[in-house]
N, C-alpha and C positions, 0 to 999 in steps of 0.2 A: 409498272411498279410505282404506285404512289403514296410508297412509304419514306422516310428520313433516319437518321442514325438516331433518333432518341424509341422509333419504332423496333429499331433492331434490338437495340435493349431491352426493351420493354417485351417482346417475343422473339427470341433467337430465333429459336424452330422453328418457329412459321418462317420468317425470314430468309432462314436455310433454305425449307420446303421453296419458298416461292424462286427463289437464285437456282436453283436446282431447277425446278421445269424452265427458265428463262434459259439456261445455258444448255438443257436438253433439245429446247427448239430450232438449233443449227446445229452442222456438223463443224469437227474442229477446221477445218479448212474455209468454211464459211465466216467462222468467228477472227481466223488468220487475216481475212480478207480486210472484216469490218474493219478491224485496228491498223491495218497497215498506212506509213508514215504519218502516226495519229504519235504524241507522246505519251505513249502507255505502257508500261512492263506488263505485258504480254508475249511469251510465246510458244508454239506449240509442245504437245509431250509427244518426243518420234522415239518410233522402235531404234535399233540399232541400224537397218537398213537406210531407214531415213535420215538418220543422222550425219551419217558420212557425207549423203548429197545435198544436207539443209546448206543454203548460200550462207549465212553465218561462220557455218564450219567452213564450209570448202575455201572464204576470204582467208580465214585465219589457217588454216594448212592443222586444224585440229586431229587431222587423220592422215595416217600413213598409208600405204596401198604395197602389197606384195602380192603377185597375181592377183585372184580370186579374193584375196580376204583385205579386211583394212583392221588396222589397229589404230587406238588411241595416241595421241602424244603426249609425251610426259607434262604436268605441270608445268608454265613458266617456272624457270628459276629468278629466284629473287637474290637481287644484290646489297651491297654492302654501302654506304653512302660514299665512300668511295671507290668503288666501282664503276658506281652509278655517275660519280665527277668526272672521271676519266672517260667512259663511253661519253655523256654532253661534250665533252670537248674536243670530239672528232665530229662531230656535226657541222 
C-alpha cells in the first residue's frame, strides 16, 4: 500500500477496495497475532463462545458460568463522587 491520506480522499473506494483484499489476506487470528503487544486498538470480533474464553473477559470476570451456559455481567456501576471518596479512602 503506497498510498497516503490525501489518496484516501482523493479515491475512497479504491481505498476501501485495496484495505479490503489487504485485510482479506490473513485470517483473523493471524491479524490478532500481528498486533499483539504492539499499541493498537485492535481487537478480535468473537462469537459468543469465544467470548467467554477471550483472556480479556476471563481477567475481568465479564461472565458468569451456571453449569453449561454463561451469562454476561451487568455493567460496572458507576458512582457518585462521593462514593467514589469513600471507597479511595479504604485503600
Amino acid at each position: 500500500m503506497e498510498k497516503n491520506m490525501a489518496d484516501m480522499y482523493a479515491d475512497p473506494a479504491g481505498m476501501t477496495a485495496e484495505m479490503e483484499q489487504i485485510f482479506k489476506g490473513k485470517t483473523r487470528d493471524e491479524w490478532v497475532a500481528l498486533f499483539e503487544g504492539r499499541n493498537a486498538c485492535v481487537s478480535p470480533v468473537l462469537d459468543l463462545d469465544e467470548a467467554v474464553e477471550y483472556r480479556h473477559n476471563l481477567e475481568r470476570r465479564n461472565f458468569t458460568r451456571d453449569g453449561d451456559k454463561s451469562f454476561p455481567q451487568p455493567a460496572p456501576r458507576m458512582y457518585t463522587k462521593e462514593e467514589f471518596r469513600k471507597l479511595m479512602s479504604k485503600l
